[in-house]
C-alpha positions in Angstrom: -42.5 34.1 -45.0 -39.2 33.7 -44.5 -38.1 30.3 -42.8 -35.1 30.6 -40.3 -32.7 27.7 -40.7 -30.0 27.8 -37.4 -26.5 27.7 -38.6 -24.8 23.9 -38.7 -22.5 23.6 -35.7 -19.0 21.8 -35.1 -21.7 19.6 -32.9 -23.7 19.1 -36.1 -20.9 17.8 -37.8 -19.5 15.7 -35.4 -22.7 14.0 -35.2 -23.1 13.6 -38.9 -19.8 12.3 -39.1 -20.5 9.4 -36.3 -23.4 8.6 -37.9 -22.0 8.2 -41.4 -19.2 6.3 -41.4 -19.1 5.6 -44.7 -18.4 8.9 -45.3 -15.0 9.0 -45.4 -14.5 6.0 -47.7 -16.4 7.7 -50.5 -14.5 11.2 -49.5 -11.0 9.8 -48.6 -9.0 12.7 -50.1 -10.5 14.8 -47.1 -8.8 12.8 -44.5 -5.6 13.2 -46.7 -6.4 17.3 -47.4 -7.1 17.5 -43.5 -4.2 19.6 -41.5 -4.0 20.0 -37.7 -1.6 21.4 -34.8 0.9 18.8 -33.9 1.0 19.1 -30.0 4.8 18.4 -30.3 5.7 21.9 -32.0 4.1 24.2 -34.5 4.0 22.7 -37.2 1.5 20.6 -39.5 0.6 17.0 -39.6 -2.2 15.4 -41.3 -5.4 14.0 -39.5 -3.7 10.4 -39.8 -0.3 11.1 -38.4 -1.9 13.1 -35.4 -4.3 10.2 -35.1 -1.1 7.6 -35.0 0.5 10.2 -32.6 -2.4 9.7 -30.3 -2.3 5.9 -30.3 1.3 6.1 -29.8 1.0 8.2 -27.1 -1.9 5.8 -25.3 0.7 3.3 -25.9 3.7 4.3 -24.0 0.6 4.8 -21.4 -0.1 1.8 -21.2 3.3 0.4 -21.5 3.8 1.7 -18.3 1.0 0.8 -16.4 2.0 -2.8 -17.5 5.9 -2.2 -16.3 4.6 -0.1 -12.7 2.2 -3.6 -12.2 5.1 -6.1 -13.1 7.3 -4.2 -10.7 4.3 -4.4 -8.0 4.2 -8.4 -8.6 7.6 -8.4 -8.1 7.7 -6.7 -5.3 4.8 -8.5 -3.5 6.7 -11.7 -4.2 9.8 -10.7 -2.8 7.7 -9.7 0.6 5.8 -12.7 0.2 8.6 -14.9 0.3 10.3 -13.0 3.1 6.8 -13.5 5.2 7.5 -17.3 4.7 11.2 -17.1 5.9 9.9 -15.4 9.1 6.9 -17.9 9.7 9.6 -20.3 9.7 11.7 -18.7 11.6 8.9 -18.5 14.2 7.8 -22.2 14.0 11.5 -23.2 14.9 11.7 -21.6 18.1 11.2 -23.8 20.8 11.0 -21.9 24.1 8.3 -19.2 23.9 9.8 -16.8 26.0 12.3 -16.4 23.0 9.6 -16.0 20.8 8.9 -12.1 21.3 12.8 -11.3 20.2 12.4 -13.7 17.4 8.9 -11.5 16.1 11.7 -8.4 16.4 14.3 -9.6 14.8 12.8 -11.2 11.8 11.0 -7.8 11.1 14.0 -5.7 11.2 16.3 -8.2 9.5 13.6 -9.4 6.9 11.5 -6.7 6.4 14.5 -4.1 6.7 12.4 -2.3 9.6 15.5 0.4 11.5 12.9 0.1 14.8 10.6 -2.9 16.2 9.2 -3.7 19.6 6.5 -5.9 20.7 4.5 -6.0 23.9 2.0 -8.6 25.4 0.1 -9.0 28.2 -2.2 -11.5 30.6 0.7 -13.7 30.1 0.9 -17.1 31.6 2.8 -16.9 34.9 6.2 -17.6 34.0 6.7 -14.5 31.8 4.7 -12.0 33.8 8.1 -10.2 34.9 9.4 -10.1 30.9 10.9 -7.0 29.6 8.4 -7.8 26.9 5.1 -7.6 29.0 6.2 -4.2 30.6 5.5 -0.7 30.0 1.7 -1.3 28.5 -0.7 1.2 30.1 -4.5 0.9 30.0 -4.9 3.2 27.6 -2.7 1.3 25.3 -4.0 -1.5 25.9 -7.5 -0.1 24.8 -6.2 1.9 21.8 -5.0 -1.9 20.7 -8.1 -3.3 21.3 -9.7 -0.6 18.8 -7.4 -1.6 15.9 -9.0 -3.7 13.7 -6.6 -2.9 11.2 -3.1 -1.9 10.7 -2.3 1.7 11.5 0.1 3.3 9.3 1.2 7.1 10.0 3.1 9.8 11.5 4.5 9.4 14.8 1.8 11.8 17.2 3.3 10.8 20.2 1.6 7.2 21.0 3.4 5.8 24.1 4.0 2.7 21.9 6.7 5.0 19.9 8.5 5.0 23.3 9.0 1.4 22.9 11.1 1.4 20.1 14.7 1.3 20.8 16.6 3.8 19.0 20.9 3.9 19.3 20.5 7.0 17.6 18.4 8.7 20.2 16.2 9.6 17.3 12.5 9.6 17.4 10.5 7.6 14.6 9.0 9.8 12.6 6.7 7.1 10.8 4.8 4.1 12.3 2.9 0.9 11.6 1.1 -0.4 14.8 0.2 -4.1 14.8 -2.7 -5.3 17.2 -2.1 -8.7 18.4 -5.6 -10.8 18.7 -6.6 -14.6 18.7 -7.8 -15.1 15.4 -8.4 -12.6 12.4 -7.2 -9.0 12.7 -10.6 -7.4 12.2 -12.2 -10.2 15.1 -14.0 -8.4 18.2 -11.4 -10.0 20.0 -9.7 -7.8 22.7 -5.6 -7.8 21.6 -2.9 -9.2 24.2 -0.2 -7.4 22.7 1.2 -5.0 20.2 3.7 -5.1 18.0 5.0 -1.8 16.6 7.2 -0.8 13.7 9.1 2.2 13.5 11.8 4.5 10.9 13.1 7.9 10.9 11.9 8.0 7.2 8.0 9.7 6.8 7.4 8.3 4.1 7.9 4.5 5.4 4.5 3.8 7.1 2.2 6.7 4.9 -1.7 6.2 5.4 -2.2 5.6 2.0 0.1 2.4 2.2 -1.7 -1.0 1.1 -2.1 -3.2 4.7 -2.6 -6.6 3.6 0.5 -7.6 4.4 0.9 -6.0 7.5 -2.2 -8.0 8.5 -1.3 -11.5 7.5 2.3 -10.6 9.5 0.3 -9.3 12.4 -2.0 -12.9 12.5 1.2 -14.7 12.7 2.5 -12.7 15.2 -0.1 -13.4 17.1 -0.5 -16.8 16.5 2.8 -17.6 17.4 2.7 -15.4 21.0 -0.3 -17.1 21.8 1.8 -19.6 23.4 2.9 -17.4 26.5 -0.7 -17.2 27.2 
């Protein structure tokens, strides 16, 4: 009787060769005799110089995953410092009914942010007839409220868009809304104001943005409009 032996596939030998790694010590002409496609034209390169082609190419990978996270440290230290500049900016003003032009201008001069308004409301009663505590409905009130977290996105028509000034007569066409809350951003605490960033670019606020900064500025914020409560 005639025993059927299945034919050895490129699986098989794969295997083998993990297996035996010795292998190629005791048969190192075949690593030598070995010829492959180089992916960088037709022509022919040895196993070893398509294997060093492959590390160098992993290389220049990871070179410049190293250079895009060196450029993010960078970055985040540069807006880091800026967030300390505007704290202290903040903690110098003395009458708090200058402290909600102060929150504005520190963003756009700081931060580079072309549009910025802030409301607040249940003031104390000197400031009830601000500019700043004006123009808040109930609904935006509530939709502040709901934030536990920075929104960052197109403009889709939230009356807070309509309280960014604009010389331009321009519409922003990107957003980052702020909610303004005693104590940490994602608290159950209902906001008293709102502080709302604006730019005619799309890209400038995009949903897939990181937030973290966005929250610590929007916790100092606060902190510091607490006083016209």
């Amino acid at each position: 009787m005639t025993t059927h032996i299945p034919p050895i596939t490129e699986d098989d030998i794969a295997q083998f060769l993990t297996n035996t790694p010795g292998f190629f010590e005791r048969h190192a002409e075949v690593l030598a005799s070995v010829q492959i496609t180089s992916p960088h034209g037709a022509r022919a390169v040895s196993l070893q110089e398509r294997q060093a082609e492959m590390l160098r190419e992993k290389i220049k990978g990871l070179e410049q995953r190293i250079m895009e996270m060196v450029r993010n440290s960078t970055e985040n230290a540069a807006i880091a410092h800026k967030v300390h500049q505007w704290t202290g900016s903040l903690l110098q003003v003395r009458d708090p009914f200058d402290l909600p032009q102060a929150v504005v201008d520190g963003v756009r001069t700081l931060f580079d942010v072309p549009q910025a308004a802030v409301r607040v409301w249940e003031v104390a009663a000197p400031y009830i007839d601000a500019d700043f505590t004006q123009g808040a409905s109930d609904d935006a009130r509530a939709f502040a409220s709901s934030l536990t977290m920075p929104f960052c996105g197109p403009n889709l028509g939230f009356e807070p868009a309509g309280w960014l000034a604009n010389e331009a007569g321009e519409p922003a066409q990107s957003l980052a809304l702020l909610p303004l809350r005693e104590g940490a951003i994602d608290s159950a605490t209902p906001a008293f104001g709102l502080l709302v960033l604006g730019s005619q670019d799309p890209q400038r606020f995009d949903a897939t943005m990181g937030t973290d900064f966005l929250s610590r500025m929007a916790e100092l914020a606060s902190a510091a409009l607490l006083r016209l409560k």
